[in-house]
mmCIF file of the N, C-alpha and C atoms, coordinates in Angstrom:
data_MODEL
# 
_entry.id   MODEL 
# 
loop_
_atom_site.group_PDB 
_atom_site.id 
_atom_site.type_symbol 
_atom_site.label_atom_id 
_atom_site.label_alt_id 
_atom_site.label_comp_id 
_atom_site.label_asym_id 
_atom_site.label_entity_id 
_atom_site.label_seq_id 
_atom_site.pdbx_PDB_ins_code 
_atom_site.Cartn_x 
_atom_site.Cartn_y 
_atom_site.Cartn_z 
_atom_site.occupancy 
_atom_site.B_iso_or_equiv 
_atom_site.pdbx_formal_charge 
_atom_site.auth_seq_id 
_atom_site.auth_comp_id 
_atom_site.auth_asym_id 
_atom_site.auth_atom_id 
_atom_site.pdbx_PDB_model_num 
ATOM 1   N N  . UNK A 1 1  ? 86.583 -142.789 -9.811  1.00 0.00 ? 1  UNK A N  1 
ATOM 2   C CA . UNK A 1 1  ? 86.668 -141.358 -9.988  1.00 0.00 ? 1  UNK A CA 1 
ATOM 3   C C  . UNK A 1 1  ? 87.939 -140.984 -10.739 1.00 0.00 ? 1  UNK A C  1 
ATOM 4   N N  . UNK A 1 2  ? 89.445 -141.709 -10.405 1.00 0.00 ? 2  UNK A N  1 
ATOM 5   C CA . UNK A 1 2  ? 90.453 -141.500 -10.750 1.00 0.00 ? 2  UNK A CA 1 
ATOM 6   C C  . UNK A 1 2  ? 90.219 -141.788 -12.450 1.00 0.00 ? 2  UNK A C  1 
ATOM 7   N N  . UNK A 1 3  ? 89.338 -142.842 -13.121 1.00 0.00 ? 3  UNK A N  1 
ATOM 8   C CA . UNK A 1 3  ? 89.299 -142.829 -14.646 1.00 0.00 ? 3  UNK A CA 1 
ATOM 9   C C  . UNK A 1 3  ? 88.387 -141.961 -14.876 1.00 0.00 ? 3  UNK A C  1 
ATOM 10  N N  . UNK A 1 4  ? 87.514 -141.379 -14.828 1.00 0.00 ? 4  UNK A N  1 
ATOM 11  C CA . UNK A 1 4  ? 86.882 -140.538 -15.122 1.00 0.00 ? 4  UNK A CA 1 
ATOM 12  C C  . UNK A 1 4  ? 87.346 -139.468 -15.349 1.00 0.00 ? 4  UNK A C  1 
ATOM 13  N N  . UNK A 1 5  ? 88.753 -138.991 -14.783 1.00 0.00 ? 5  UNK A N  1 
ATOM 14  C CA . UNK A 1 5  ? 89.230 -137.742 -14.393 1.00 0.00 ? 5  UNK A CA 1 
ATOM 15  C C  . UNK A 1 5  ? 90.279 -138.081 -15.667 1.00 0.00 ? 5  UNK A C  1 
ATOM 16  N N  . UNK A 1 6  ? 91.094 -139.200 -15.858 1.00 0.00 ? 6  UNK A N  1 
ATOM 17  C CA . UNK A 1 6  ? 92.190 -139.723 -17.117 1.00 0.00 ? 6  UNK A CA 1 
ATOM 18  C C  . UNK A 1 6  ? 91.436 -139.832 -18.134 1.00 0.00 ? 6  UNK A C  1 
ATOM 19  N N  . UNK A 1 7  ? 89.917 -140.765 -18.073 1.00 0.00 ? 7  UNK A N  1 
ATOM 20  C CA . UNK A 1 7  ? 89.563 -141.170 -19.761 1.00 0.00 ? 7  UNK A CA 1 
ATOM 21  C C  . UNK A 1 7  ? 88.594 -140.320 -20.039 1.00 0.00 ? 7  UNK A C  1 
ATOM 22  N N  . UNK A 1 8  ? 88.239 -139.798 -18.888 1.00 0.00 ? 8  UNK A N  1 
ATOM 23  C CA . UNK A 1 8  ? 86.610 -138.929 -19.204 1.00 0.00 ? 8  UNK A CA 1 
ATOM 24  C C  . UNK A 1 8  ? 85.847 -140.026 -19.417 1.00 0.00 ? 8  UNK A C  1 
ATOM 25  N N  . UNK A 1 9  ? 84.483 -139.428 -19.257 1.00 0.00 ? 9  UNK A N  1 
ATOM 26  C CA . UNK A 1 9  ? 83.539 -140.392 -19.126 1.00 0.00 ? 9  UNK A CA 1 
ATOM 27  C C  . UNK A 1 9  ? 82.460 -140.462 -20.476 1.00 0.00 ? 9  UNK A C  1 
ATOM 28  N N  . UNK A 1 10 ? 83.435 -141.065 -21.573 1.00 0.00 ? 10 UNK A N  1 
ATOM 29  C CA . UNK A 1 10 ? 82.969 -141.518 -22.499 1.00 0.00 ? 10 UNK A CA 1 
ATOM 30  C C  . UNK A 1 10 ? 82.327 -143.008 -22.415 1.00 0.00 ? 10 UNK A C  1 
ATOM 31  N N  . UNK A 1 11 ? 83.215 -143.481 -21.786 1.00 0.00 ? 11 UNK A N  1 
ATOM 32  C CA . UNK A 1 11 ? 82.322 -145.130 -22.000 1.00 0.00 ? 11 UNK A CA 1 
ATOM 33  C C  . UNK A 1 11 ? 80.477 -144.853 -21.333 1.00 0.00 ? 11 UNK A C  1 
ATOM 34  N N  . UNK A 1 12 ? 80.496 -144.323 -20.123 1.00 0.00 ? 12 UNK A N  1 
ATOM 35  C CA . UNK A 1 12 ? 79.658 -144.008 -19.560 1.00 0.00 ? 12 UNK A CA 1 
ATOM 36  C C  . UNK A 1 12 ? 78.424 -143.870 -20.414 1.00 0.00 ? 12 UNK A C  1 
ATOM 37  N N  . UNK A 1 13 ? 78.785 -142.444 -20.750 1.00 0.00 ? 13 UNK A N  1 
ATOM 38  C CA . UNK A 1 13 ? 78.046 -142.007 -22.067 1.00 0.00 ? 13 UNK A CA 1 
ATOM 39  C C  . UNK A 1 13 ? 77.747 -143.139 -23.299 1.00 0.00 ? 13 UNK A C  1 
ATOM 40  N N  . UNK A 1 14 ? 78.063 -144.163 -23.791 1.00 0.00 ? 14 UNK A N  1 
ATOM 41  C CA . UNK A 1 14 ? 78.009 -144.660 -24.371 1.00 0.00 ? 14 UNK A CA 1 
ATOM 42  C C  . UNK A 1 14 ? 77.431 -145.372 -24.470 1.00 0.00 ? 14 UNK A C  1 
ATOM 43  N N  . UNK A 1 15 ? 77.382 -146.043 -23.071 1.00 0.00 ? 15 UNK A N  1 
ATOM 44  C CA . UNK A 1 15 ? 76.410 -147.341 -22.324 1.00 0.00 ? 15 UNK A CA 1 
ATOM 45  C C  . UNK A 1 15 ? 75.363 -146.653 -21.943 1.00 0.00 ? 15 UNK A C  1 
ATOM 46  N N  . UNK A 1 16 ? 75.198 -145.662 -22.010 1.00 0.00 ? 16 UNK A N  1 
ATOM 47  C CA . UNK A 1 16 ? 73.432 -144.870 -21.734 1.00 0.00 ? 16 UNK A CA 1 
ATOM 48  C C  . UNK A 1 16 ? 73.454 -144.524 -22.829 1.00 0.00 ? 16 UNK A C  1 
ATOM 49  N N  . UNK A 1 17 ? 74.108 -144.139 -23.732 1.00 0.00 ? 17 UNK A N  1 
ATOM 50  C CA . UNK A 1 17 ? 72.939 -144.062 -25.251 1.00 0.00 ? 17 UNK A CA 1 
ATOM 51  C C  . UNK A 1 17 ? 72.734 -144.953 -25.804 1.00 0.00 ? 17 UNK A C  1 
ATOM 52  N N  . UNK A 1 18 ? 73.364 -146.262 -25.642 1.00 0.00 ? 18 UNK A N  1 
ATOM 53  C CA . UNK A 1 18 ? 72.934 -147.328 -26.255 1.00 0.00 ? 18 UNK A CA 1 
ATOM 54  C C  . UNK A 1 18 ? 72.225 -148.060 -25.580 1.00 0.00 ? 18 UNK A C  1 
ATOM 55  N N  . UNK A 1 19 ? 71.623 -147.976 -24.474 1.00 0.00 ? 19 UNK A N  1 
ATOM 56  C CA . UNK A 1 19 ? 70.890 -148.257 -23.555 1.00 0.00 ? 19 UNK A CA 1 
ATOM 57  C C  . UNK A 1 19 ? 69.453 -147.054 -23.872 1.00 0.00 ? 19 UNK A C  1 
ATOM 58  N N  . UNK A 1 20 ? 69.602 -146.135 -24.040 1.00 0.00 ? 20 UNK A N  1 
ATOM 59  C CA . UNK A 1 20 ? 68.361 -145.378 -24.035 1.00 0.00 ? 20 UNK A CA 1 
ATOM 60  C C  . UNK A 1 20 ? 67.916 -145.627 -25.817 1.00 0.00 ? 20 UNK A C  1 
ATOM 61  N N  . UNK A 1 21 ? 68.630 -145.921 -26.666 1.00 0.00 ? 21 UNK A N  1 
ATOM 62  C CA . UNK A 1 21 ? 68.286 -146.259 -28.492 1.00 0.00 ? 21 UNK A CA 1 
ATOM 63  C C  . UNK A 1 21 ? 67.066 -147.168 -28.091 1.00 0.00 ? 21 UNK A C  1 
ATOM 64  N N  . UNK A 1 22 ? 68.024 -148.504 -27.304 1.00 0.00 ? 22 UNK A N  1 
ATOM 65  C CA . UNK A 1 22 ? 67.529 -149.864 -27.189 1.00 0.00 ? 22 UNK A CA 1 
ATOM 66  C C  . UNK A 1 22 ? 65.842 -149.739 -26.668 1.00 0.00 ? 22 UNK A C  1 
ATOM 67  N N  . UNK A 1 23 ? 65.854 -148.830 -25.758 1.00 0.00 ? 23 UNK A N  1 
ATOM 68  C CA . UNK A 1 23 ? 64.650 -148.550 -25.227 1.00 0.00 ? 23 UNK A CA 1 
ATOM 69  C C  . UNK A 1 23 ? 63.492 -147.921 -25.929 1.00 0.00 ? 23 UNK A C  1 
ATOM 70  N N  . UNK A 1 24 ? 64.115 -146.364 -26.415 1.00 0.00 ? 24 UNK A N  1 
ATOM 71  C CA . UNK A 1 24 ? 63.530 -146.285 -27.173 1.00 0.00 ? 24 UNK A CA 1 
ATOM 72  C C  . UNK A 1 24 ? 62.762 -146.571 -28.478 1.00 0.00 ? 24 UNK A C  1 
ATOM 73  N N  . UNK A 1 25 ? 63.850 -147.456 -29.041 1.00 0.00 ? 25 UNK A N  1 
ATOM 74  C CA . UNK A 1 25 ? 63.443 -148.355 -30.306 1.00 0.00 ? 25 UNK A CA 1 
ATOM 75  C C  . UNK A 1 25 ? 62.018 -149.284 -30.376 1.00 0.00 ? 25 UNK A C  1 
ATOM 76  N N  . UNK A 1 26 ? 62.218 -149.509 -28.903 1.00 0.00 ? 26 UNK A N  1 
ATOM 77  C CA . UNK A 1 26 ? 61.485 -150.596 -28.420 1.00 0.00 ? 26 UNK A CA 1 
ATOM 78  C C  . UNK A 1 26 ? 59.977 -150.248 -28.609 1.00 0.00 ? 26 UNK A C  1 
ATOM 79  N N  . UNK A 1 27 ? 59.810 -149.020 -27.830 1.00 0.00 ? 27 UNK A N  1 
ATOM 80  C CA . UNK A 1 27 ? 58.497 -147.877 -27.686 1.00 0.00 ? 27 UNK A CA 1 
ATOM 81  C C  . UNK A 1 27 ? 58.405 -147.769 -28.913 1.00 0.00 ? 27 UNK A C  1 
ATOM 82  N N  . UNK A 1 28 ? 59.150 -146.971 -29.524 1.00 0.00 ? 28 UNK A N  1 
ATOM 83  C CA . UNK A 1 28 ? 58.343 -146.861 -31.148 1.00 0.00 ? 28 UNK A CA 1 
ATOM 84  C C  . UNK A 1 28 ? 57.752 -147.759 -31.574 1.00 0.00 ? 28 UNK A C  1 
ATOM 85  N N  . UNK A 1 29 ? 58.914 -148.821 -31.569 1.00 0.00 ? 29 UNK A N  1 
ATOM 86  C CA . UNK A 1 29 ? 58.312 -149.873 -32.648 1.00 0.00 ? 29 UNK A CA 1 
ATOM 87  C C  . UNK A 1 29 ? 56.857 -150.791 -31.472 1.00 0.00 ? 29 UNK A C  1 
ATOM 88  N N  . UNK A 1 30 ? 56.193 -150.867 -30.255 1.00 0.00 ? 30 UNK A N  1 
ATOM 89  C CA . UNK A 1 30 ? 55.579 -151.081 -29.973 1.00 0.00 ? 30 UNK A CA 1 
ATOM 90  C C  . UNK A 1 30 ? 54.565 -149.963 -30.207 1.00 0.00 ? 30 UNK A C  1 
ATOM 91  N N  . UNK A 1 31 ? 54.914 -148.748 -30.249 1.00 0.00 ? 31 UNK A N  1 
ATOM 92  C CA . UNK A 1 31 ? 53.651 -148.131 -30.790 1.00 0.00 ? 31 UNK A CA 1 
ATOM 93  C C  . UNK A 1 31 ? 53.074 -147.853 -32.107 1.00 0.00 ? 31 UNK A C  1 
ATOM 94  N N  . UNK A 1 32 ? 54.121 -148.208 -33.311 1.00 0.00 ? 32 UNK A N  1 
ATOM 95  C CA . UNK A 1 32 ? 54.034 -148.660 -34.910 1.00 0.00 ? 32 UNK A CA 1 
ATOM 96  C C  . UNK A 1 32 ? 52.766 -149.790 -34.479 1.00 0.00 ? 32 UNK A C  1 
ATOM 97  N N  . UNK A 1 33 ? 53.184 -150.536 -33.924 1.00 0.00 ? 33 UNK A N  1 
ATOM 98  C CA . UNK A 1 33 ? 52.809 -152.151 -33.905 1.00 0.00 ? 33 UNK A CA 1 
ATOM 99  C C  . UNK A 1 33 ? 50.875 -151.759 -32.996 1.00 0.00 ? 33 UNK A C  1 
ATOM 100 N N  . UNK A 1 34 ? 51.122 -151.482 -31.995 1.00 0.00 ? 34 UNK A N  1 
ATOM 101 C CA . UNK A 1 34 ? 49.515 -150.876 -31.791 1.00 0.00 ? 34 UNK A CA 1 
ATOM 102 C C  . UNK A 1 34 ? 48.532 -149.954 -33.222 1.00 0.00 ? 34 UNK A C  1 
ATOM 103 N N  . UNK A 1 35 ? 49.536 -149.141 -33.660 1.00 0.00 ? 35 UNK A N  1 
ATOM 104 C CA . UNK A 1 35 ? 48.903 -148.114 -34.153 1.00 0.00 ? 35 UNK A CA 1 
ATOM 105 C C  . UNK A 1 35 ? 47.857 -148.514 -35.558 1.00 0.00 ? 35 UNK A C  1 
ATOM 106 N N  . UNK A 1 36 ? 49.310 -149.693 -35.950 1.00 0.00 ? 36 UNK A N  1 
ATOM 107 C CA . UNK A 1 36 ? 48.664 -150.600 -37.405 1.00 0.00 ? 36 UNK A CA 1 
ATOM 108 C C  . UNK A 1 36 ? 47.644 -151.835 -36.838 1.00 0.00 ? 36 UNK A C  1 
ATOM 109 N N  . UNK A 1 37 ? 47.859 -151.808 -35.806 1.00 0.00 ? 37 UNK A N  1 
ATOM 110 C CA . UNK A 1 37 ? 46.685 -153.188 -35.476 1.00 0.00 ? 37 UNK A CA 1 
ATOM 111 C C  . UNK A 1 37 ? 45.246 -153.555 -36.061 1.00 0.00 ? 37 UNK A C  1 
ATOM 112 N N  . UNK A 1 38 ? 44.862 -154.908 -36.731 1.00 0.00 ? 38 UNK A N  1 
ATOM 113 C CA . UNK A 1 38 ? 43.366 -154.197 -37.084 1.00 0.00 ? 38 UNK A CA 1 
ATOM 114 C C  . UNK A 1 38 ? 42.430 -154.173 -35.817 1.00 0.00 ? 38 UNK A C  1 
ATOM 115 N N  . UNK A 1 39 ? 42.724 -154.701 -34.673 1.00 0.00 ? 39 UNK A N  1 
ATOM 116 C CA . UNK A 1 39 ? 42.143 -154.665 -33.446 1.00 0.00 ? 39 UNK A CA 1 
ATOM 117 C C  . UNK A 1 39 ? 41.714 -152.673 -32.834 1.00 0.00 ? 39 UNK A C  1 
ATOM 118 N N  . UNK A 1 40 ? 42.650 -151.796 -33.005 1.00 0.00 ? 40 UNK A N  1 
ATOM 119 C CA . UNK A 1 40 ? 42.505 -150.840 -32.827 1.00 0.00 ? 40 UNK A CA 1 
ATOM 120 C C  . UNK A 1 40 ? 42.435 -149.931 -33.915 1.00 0.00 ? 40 UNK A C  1 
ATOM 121 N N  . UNK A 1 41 ? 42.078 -150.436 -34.994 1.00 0.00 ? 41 UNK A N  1 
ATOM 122 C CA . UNK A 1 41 ? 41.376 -149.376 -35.847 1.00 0.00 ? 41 UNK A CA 1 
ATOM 123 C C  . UNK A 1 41 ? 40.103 -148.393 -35.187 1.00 0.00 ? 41 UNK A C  1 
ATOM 124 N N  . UNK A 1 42 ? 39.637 -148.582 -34.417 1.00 0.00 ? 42 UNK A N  1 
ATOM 125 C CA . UNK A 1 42 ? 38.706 -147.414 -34.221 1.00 0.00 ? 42 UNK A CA 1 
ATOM 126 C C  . UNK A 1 42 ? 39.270 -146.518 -32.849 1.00 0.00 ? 42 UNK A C  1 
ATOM 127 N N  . UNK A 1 43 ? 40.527 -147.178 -32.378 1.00 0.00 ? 43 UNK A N  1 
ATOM 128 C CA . UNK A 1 43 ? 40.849 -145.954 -31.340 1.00 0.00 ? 43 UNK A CA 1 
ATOM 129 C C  . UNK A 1 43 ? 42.114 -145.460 -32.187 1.00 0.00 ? 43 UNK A C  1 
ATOM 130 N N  . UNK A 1 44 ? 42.044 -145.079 -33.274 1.00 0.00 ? 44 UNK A N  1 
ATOM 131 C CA . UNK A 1 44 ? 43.478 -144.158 -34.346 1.00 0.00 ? 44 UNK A CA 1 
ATOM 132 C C  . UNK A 1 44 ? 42.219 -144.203 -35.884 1.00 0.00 ? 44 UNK A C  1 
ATOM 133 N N  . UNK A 1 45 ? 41.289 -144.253 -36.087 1.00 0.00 ? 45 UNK A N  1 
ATOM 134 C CA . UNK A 1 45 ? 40.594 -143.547 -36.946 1.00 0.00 ? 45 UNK A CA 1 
ATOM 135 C C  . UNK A 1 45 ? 41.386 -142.448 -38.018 1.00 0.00 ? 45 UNK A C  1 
ATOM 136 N N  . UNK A 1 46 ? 41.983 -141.863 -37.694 1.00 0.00 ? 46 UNK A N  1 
ATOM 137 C CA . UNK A 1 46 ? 42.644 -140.487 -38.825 1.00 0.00 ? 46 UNK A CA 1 
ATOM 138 C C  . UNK A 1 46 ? 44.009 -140.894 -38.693 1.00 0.00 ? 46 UNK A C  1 
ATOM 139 N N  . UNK A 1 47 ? 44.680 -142.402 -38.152 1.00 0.00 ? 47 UNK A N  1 
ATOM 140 C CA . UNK A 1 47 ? 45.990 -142.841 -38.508 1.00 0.00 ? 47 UNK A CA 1 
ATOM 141 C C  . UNK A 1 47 ? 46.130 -143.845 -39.702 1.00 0.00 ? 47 UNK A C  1 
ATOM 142 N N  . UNK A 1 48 ? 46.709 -143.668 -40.785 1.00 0.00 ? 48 UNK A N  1 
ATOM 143 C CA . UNK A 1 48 ? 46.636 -144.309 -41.606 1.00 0.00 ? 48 UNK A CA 1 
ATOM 144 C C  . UNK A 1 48 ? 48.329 -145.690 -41.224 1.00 0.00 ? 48 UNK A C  1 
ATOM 145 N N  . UNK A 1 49 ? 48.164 -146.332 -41.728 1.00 0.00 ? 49 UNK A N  1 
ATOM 146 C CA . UNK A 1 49 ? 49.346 -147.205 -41.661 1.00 0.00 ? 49 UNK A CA 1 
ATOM 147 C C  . UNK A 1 49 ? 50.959 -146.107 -42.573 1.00 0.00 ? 49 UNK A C  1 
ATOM 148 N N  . UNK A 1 50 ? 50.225 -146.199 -43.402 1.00 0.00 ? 50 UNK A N  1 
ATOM 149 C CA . UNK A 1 50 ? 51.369 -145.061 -44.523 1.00 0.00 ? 50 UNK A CA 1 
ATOM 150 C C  . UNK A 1 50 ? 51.791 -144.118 -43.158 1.00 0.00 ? 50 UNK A C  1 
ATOM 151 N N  . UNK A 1 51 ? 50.942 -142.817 -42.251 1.00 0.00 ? 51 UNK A N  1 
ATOM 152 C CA . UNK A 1 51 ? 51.412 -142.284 -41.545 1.00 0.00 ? 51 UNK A CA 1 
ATOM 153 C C  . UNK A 1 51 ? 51.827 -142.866 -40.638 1.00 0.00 ? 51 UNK A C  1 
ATOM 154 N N  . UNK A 1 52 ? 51.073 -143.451 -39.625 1.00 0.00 ? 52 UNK A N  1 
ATOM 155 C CA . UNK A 1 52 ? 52.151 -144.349 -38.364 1.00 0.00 ? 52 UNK A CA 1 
ATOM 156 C C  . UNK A 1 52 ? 53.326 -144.581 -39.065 1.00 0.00 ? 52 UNK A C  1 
ATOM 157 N N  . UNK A 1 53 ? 54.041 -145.280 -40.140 1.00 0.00 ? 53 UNK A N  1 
ATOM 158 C CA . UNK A 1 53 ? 55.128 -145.554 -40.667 1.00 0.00 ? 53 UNK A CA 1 
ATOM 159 C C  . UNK A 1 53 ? 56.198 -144.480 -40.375 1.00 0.00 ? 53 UNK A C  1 
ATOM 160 N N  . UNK A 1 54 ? 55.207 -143.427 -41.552 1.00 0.00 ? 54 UNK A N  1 
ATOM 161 C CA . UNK A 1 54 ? 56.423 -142.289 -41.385 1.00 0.00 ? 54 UNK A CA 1 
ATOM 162 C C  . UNK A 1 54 ? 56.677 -141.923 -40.257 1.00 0.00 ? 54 UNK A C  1 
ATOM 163 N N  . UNK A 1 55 ? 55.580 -141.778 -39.095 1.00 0.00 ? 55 UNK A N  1 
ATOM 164 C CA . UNK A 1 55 ? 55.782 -141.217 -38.465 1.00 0.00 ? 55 UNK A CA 1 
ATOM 165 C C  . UNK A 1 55 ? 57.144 -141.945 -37.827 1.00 0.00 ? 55 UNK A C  1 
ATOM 166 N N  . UNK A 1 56 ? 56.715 -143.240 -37.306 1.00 0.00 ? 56 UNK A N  1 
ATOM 167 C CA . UNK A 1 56 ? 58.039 -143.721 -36.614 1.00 0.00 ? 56 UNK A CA 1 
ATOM 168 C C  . UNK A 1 56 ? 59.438 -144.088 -37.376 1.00 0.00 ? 56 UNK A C  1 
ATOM 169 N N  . UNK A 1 57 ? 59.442 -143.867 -38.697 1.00 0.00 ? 57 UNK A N  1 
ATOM 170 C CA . UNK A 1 57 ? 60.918 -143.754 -39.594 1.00 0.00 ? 57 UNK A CA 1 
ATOM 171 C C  . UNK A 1 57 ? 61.482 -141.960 -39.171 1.00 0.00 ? 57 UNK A C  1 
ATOM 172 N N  . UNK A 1 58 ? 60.601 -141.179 -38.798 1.00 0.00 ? 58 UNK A N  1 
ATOM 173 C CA . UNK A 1 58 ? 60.697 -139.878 -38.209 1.00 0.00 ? 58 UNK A CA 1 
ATOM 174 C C  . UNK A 1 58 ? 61.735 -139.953 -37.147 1.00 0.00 ? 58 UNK A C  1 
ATOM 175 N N  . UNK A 1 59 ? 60.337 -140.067 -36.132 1.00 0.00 ? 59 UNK A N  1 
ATOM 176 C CA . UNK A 1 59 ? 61.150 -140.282 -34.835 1.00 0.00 ? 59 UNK A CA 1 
ATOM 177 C C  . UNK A 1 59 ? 62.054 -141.570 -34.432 1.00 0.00 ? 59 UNK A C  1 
ATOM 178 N N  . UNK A 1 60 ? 62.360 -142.693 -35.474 1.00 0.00 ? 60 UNK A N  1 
ATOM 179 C CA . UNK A 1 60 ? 63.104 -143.011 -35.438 1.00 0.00 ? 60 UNK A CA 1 
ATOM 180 C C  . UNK A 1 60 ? 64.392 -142.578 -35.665 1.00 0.00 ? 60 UNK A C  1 
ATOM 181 N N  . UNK A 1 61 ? 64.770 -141.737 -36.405 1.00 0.00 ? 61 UNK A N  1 
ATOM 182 C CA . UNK A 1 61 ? 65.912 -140.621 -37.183 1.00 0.00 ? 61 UNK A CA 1 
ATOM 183 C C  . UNK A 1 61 ? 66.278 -139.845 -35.919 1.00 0.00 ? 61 UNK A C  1 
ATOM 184 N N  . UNK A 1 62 ? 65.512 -139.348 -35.164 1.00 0.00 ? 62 UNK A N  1 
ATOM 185 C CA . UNK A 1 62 ? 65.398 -138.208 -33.931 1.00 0.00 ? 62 UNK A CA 1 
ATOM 186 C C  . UNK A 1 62 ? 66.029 -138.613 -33.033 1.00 0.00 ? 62 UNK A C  1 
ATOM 187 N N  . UNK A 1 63 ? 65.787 -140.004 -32.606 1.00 0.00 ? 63 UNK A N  1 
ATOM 188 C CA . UNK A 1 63 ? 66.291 -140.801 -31.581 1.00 0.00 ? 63 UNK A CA 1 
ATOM 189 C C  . UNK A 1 63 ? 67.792 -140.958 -31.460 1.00 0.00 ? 63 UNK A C  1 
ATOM 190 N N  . UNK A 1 64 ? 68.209 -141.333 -32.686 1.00 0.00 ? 64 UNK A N  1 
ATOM 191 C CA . UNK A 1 64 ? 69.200 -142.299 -33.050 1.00 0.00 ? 64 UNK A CA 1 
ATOM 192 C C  . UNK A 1 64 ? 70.290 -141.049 -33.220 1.00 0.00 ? 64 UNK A C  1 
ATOM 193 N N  . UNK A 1 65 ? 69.578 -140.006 -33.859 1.00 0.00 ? 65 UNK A N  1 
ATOM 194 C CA . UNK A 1 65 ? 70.462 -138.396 -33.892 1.00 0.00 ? 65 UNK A CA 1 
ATOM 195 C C  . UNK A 1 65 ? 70.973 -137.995 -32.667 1.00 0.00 ? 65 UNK A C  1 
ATOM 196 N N  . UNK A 1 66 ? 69.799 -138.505 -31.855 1.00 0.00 ? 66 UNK A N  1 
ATOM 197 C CA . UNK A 1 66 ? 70.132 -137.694 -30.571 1.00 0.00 ? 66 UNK A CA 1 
ATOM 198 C C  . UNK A 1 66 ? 71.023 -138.209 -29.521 1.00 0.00 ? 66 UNK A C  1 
ATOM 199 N N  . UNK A 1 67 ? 70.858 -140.143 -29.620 1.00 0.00 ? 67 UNK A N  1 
ATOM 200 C CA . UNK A 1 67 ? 71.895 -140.603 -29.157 1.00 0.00 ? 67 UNK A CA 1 
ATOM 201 C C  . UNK A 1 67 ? 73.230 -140.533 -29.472 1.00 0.00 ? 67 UNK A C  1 
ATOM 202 N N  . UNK A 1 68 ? 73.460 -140.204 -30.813 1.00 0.00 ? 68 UNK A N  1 
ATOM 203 C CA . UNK A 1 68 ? 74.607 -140.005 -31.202 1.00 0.00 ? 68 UNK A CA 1 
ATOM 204 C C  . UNK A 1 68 ? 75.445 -138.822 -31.171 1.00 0.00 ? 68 UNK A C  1 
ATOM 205 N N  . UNK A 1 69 ? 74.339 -137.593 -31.185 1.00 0.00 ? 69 UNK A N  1 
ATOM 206 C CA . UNK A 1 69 ? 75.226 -136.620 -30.169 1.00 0.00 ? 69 UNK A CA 1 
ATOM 207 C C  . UNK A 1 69 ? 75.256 -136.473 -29.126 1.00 0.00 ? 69 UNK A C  1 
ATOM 208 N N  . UNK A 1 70 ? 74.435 -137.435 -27.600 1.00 0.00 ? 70 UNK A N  1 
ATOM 209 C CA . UNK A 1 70 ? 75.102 -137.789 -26.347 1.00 0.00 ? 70 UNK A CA 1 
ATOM 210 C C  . UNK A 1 70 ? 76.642 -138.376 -26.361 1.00 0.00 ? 70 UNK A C  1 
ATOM 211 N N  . UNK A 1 71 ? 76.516 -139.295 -27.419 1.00 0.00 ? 71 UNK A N  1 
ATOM 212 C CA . UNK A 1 71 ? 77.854 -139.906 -27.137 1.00 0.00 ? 71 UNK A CA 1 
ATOM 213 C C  . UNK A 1 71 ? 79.294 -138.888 -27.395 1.00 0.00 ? 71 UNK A C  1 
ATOM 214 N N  . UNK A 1 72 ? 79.167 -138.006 -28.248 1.00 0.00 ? 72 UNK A N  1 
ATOM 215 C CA . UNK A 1 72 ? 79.998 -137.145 -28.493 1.00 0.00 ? 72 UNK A CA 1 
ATOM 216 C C  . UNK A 1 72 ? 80.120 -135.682 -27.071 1.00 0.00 ? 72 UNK A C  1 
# 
């Protein structure tokens, strides 16, 4: 409690956003990886590979934004 109160609780913060990236990264890129499958082409019909892409270079950007203003 006593460093928290001297350094503030930056490290804290730090180790959960880089802990929640890691996670998240993970999900995207496992749902890129379902979405392009040729196994599930008929349950994503109106997903093209081009979109799944963008989509997760998207919300990849979102993520990584957002962890980085937790840490601040």
């Amino acid at each position: 409690m006593l460093y928290c109160v001297l350094a503030g609780n930056y490290p804290f913060n730090a180790f959960l956003a880089g802990f929640g990236a890691t996670v998240g990264q993970f999900v995207l890129t496992a749902s890129l990886r379902i979405q392009t499958a040729e196994a599930n082409k008929s349950d994503f019909p109106a997903v093209s590979p081009e979109r799944a892409f963008a989509d997760y270079i998207v919300c990849s950007l979102i993520l990584h934004f957002c962890c980085i203003n937790f840490i601040n």
